[in-house]
C-alpha positions in Angstrom: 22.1 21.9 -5.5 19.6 21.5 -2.6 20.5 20.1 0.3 17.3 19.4 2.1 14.6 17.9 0.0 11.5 15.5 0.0 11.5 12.1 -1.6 8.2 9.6 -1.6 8.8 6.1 -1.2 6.4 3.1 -2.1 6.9 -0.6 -0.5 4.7 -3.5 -0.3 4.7 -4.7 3.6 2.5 -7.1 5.4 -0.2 -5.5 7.7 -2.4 -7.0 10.5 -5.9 -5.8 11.3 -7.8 -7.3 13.8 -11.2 -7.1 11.4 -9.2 -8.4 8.0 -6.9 -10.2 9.4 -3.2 -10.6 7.7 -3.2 -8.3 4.3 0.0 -6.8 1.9 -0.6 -3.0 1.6 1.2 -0.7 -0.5 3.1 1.7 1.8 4.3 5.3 1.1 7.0 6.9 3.1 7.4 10.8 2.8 11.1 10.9 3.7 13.2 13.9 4.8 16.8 13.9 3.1 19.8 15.7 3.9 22.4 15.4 0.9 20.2 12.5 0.3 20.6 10.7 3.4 16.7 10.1 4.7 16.6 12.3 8.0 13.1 11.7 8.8 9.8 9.9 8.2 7.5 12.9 7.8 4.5 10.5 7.3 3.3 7.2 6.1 -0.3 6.2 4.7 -1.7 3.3 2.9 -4.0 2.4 0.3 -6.9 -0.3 1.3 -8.4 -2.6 -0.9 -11.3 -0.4 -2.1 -8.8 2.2 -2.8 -9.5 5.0 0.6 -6.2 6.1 2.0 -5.2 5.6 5.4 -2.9 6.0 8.2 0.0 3.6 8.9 -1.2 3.9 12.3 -4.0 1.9 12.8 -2.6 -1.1 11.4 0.3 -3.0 13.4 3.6 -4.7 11.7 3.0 -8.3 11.2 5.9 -10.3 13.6 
């Protein structure tokens, strides 16, 4: 049995941009687990539109 291991997560979330506007994104979280309870987010990206791959970081959470 492992006890520290990797797990990928996908959600849908609203995004704002200040060129696009208000847009739902597919997330992916690359989580961290310990006896699978998530430790820490190791990285998050994003798919756009016309399918490039991004960082989570130059979009901000809708409010």
């Amino acid at each position: 049995m492992k006890l520290v291991t990797v797990r990928r997560k996908t959600k849908q979330e609203k995004r704002f941009s200040e060129k696009m506007g208000i847009l739902t994104a597919n997330v992916v979280y690359i989580q961290k687990r310990f006896l699978n309870i998530p430790v820490k987010t190791v990285h998050k990206y994003r798919e756009t539109y016309y399918g490039e791959i991004k960082d989570c970081k130059s979009c901000t959470l809708s409010a």
